[in-house]
matplotlib code that plots the C-alpha trace (Angstrom):
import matplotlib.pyplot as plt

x = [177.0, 175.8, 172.1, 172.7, 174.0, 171.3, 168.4, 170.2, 169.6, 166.2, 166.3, 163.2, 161.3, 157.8, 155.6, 154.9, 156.3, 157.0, 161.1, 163.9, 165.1, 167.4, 166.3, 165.3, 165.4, 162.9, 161.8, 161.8, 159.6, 156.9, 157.3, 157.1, 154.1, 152.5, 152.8, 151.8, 148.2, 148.2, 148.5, 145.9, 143.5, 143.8, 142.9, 140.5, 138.9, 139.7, 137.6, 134.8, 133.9, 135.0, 132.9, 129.2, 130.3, 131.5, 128.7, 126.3, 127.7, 127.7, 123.9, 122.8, 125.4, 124.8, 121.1, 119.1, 120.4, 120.2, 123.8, 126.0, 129.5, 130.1, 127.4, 130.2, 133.2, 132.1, 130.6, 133.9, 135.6, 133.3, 133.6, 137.9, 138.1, 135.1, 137.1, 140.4, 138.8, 137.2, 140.6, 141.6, 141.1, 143.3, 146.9, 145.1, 145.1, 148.5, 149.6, 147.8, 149.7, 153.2, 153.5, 153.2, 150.6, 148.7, 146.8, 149.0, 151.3, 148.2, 146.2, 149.7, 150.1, 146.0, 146.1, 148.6, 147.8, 144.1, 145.5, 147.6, 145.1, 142.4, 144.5, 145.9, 142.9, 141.1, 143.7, 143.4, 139.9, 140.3, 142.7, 139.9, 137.0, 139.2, 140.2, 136.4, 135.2, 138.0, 137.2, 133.1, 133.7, 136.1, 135.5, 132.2, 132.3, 134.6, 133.1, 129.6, 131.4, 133.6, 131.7, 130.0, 129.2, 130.7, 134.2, 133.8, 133.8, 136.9, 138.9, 137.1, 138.7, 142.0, 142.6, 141.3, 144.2, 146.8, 146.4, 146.2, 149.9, 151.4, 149.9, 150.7, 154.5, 152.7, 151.4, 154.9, 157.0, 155.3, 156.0, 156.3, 159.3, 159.4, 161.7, 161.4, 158.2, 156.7, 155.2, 156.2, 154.8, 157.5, 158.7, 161.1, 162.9, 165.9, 167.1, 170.9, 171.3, 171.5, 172.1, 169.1, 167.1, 168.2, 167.3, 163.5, 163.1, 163.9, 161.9, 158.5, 159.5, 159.6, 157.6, 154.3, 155.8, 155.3, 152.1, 150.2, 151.2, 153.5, 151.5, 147.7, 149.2, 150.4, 147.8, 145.0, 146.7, 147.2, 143.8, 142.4, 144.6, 143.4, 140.0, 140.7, 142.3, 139.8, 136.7, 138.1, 139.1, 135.6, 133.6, 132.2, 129.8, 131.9, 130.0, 132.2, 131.6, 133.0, 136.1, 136.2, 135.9, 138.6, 141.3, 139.8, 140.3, 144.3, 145.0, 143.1, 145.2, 148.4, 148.7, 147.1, 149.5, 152.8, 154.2, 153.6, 155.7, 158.1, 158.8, 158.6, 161.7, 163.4, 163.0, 165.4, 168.2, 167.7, 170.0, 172.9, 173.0, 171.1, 171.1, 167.3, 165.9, 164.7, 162.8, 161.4, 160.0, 158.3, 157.1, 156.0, 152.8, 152.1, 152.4, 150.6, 147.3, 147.1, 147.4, 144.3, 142.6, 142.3, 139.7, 136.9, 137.4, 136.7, 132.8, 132.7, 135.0, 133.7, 130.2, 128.8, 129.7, 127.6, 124.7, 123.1, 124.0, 122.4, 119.1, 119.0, 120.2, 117.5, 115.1, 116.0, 115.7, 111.9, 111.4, 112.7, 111.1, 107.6, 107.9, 108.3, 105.6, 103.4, 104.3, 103.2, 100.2, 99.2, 100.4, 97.9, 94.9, 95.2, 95.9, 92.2, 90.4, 91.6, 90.1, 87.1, 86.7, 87.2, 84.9, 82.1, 83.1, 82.6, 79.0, 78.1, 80.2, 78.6, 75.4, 76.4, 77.6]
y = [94.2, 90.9, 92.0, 92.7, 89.4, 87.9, 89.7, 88.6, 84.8, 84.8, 87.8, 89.0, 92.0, 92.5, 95.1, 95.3, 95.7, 91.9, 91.9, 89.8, 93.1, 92.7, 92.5, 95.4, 96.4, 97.1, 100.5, 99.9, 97.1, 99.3, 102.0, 99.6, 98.0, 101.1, 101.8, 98.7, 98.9, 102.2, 100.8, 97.9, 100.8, 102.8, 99.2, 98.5, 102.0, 101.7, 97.8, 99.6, 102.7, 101.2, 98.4, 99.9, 103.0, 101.3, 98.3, 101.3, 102.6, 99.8, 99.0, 102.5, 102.5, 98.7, 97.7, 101.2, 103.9, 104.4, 102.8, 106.3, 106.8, 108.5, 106.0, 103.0, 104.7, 105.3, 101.2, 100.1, 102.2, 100.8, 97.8, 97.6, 99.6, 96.9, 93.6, 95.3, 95.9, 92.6, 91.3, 93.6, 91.0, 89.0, 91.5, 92.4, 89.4, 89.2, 92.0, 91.1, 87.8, 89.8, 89.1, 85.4, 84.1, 81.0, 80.9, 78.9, 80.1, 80.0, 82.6, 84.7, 85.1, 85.8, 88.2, 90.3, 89.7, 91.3, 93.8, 95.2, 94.6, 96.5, 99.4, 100.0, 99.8, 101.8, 104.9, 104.1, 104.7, 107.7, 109.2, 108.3, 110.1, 113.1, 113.2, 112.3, 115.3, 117.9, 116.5, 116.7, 120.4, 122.3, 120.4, 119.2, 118.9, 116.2, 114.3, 114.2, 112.1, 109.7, 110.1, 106.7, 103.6, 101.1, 103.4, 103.8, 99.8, 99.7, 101.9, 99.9, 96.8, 97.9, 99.6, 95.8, 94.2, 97.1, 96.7, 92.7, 92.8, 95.1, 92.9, 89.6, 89.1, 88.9, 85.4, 84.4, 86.0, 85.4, 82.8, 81.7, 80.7, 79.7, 81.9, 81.5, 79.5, 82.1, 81.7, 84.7, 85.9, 87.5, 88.5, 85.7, 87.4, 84.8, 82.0, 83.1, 85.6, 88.9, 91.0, 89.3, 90.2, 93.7, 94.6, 93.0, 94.8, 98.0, 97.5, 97.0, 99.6, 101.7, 100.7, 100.6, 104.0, 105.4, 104.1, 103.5, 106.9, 109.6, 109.4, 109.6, 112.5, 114.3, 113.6, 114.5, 118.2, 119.2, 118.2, 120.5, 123.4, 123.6, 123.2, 126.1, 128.4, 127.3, 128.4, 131.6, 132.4, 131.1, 132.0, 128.7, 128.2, 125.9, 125.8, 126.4, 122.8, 121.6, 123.4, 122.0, 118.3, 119.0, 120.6, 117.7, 114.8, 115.7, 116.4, 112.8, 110.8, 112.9, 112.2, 109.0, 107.3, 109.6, 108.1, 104.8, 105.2, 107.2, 104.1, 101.6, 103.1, 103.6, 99.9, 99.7, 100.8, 97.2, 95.7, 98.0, 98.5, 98.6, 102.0, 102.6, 99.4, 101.6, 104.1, 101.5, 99.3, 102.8, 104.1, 101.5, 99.9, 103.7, 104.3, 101.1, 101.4, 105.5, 104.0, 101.2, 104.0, 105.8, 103.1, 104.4, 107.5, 107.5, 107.1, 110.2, 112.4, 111.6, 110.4, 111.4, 115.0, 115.4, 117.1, 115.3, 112.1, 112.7, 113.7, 110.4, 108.5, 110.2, 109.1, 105.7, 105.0, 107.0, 104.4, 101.4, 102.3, 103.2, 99.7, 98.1, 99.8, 98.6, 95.0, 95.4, 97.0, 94.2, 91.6, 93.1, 93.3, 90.1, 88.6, 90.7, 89.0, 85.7, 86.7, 87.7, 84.9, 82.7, 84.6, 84.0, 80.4, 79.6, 80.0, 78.3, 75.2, 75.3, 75.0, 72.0, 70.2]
z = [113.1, 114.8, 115.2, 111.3, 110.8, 113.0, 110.7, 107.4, 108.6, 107.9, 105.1, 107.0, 104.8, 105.6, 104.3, 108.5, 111.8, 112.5, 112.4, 114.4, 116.1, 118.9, 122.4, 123.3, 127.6, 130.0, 129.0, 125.3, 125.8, 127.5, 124.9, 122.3, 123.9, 123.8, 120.7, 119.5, 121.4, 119.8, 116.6, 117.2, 118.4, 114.6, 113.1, 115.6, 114.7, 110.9, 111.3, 113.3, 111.4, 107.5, 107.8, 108.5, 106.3, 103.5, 103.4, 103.3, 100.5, 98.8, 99.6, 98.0, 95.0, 94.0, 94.8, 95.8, 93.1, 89.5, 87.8, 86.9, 86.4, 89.6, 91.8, 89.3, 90.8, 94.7, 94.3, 93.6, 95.8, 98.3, 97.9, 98.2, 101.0, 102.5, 101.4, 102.9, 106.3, 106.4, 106.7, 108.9, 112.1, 110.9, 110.8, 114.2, 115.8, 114.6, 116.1, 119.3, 119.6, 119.0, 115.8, 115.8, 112.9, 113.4, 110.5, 108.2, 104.8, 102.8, 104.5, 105.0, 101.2, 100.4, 103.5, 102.0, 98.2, 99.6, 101.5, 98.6, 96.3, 97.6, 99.3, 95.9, 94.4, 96.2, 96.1, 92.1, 92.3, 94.8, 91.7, 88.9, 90.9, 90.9, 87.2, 86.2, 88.5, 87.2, 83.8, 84.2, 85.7, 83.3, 80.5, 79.9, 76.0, 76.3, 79.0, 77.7, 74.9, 76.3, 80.2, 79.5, 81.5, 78.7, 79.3, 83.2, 83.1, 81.3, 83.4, 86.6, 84.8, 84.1, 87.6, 89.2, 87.1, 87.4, 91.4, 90.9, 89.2, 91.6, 94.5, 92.8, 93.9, 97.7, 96.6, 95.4, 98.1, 101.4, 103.8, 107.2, 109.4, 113.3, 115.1, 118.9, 119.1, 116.7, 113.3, 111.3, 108.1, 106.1, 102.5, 101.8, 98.4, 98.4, 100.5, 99.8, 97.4, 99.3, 95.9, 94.4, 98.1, 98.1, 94.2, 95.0, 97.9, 96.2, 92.9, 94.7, 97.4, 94.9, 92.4, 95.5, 96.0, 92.6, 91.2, 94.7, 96.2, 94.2, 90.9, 92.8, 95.1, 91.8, 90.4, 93.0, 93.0, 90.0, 89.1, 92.3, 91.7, 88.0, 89.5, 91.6, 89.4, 86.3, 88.6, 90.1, 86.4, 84.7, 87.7, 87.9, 90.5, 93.2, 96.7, 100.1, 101.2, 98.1, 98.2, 101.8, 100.8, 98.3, 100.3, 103.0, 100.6, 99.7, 103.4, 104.6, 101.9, 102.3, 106.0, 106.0, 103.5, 103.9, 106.5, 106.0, 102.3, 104.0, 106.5, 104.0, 102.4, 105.5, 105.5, 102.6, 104.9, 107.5, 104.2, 104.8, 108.9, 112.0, 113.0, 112.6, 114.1, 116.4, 114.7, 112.6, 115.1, 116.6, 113.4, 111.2, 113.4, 113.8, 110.2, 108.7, 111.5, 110.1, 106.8, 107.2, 109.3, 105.2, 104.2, 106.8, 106.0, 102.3, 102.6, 105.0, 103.2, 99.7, 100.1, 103.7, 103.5, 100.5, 100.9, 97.4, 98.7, 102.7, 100.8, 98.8, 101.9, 103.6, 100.8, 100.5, 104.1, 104.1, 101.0, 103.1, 106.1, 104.0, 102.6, 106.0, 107.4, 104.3, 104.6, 108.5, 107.7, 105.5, 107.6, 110.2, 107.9, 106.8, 110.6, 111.2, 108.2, 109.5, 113.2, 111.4, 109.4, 112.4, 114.7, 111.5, 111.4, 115.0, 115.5, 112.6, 113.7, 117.1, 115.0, 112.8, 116.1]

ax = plt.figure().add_subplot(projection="3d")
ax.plot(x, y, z, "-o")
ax.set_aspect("equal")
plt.show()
C-alpha cells in the first residue's frame, strides 16, 4: 500500500496517462515505451489526416455550398473535430516529453476544457445527424415541419452549451504540480479531503460516461435498427453503400470510444488499491490516441464516402479551378494589351525624340 500512499500525496486523477506510478523495471520500461510511441503515432495520425479532412469540410459546408440542415450539422461537426486536433500537438508533445508539461497552468486547463469540449461536442452532433436522418427517412411528415434552419440552430446551440457545462469543471479542476523535475498537468479534486476526491472523480466519470458515450451509442442504434427494420418493412429504397456507412459509422465510434470509457472507469479503482497500475498505464495512452484517432475519421465515414457529396466536391473544385484559370487568362490578355500598347508607343516616341 505504499505506492497507494505515495499516489494519494498528490491526489493525481487525469483524464490521461500521466500518473506517479511506481518504478517500474527494465522490461516494463521498454514495453511501456512502446506503447507510448504507439500512442503518439494514433495522434500523430489522428493530427495528420483530421486536419486537411476536416478543414475541407468546413471550406465546402461554410463558404462553397448552399446553408441546409444537414450541410448546418456536418459544418459544426467539422469544425469540433478541427478545433480538437488543432490542439492535438500540444497532449503530444506532452506525451513526447514523458509527461512533463511546459506550457504553464493556463494552457493546462484551456487544453483540456477544448479537448472535452469539442470531443463531446462532436459525438453530440454525430448523435443529431443520426436522429435528423432516421427522422427525414421514416417520417418525413414531421420533419418537413419542424426540419428547419431557425430549429437546426437551436439544437447546434444547446449541444455547444450542453458540451461547455460538462467540460467546464476542466477549467476549475486542472492544475500543475512538480514531481521529479516534471511539471504535471493533473485533476486536482481536493487538497485533503479524499471522500470529497473520490465522489468528484466518480460523478464526471460517470456522468462523461453517460451523456458523452452510453446515451449517443443507444441512441445511434436504435435509430439504425428502426431504420433497418422500417425499410425492409416499407420497402423503402436504401442503397447498399448506405447501409455500409451505417453499420460503418456504429462500428467506427463503438471501437473508437469503448475503450477509452472502459479505462476511464477502471481509473476509479487507483482510489481503492494498486492492483491495476499496470494495466492502466498500458491501456489508457492506447485507449485515448484510438479515441482522438475518431475525429479524422468522421469526414471519411460521413461525408467522403458519399457519393452526392464526391460529385459536389468534384464540382466545386472544376468551379475553383475554372475560376483560376479565368483570372489567368485575363491576367495574360491584359499583360498582351500592355505589350501591345507599348510596342505602339515606342515608335512614335522615337519620332517625337
Amino acid at each position: 500500500m505504499e505506492d497507494l500512499e505515495a499516489f494519494e500525496e498528490y491526489e493525481y486523477y487525469p483524464d490521461y496517462v500521466d500518473y506517479p506510478f511506481p518504478e517500474p523495471d527494465l522490461e516494463e520500461k521498454v514495453y511501456l515505451g512502446a506503447v507510448q510511441w504507439v500512442s503518439l503515432v494514433l495522434c500523430g495520425l489522428a493530427f495528420v489526416l483530421g486536419i486537411p479532412g476536416n478543414a475541407m469540410v468546413i471550406w465546402l459546408t461554410g463558404f462553397k455550398w448552399k446553408k441546409t440542415v444537414t450541410t448546418l450539422w456536418f459544418l459544426n461537426l467539422a469544425i469540433a473535430d478541427f478545433v480538437f486536433v488543432l490542439f492535438l500537438p500540444l497532449y503530444i508533445s506532452y506525451v513526447a516529453m514523458n509527461f512533463h508539461w511546459p506550457f504553464g497552468i493556463w494552457l493546462c486547463k484551456a487544453n483540456s476544457f477544448i479537448a472535452q469540449l469539442n470531443m463531446l461536442s462532436s459525438v453530440f452532433f454525430l448523435t443529431a445527424i443520426n436522429l435528423d436522418r432516421y427522422i427525414h427517412l421514416i417520417h418525413p411528415a414531421l420533419s418537413q415541419r419542424y426540419r428547419t434552419l431557425k430549429n437546426c440552430l437551436v439544437v447546434i446551440i444547446l449541444i455547444w452549451l450542453l458540451a461547455s457545462l460538462i467540460s467546464g469543471p476542466a477549467l476549475y479542476f486542472r492544475d500543475t504540480v512538480e514531481v521529479n523535475n516534471s511539471t504535471l498537468c493533473y485533476n486536482k479534486f481536493h487538497e485533503h479531503d479524499t471522500n470529497l476526491t473520490l465522489m468528484r472523480h466518480h460523478v464526471l466519470t460517470w456522468m462523461k460516461f453517460i451523456v458523452g458515450y452510453l446515451f449517443p451509442l443507444l441512441t445511434m442504434s436504435v435509430c439504425y435498427l428502426c431504420l433497418i427494420c422500417k425499410v425492409k418493412k416499407r420497402s423503402i429504397l436504401m442503397s447498399s453503400m448506405h447501409f455500409w456507412t451505417i453499420l460503418a459509422v456504429v462500428m467506427a465510434f463503438l471501437i473508437c470510444w469503448t475503450p477509452y470509457h472502459l479505462f476511464s472507469i477502471l481509473e476509479l479503482t487507483i482510489h481503492h488499491n494498486s492492483y491495476f497500475y499496470p494495466l492502466l498505464q498500458a491501456g489508457l495512452p492506447l485507449s485515448t490516441g484510438l479515441a482522438f484517432l475518431h475525429s479524422c475519421l468522421n469526414p471519411i465515414l460521413y461525408v467522403l464516402i458519399s457519393k452526392k457529396f464526391q460529385a459536389r466536391f468534384r464540382a466545386s473544385v472544376a468551379e475553383m479551378l475554372k475560376h483560376k484559370l479565368w483570372e489567368v487568362s485575363c491576367s495574360g490578355t491584359v499583360s498582351e494589351q500592355l505589350r501591345n500598347s507599348e510596342a505602339k508607343a515606342l515608335p512614335l516616341l522615337e519620332t517625337a525624340q
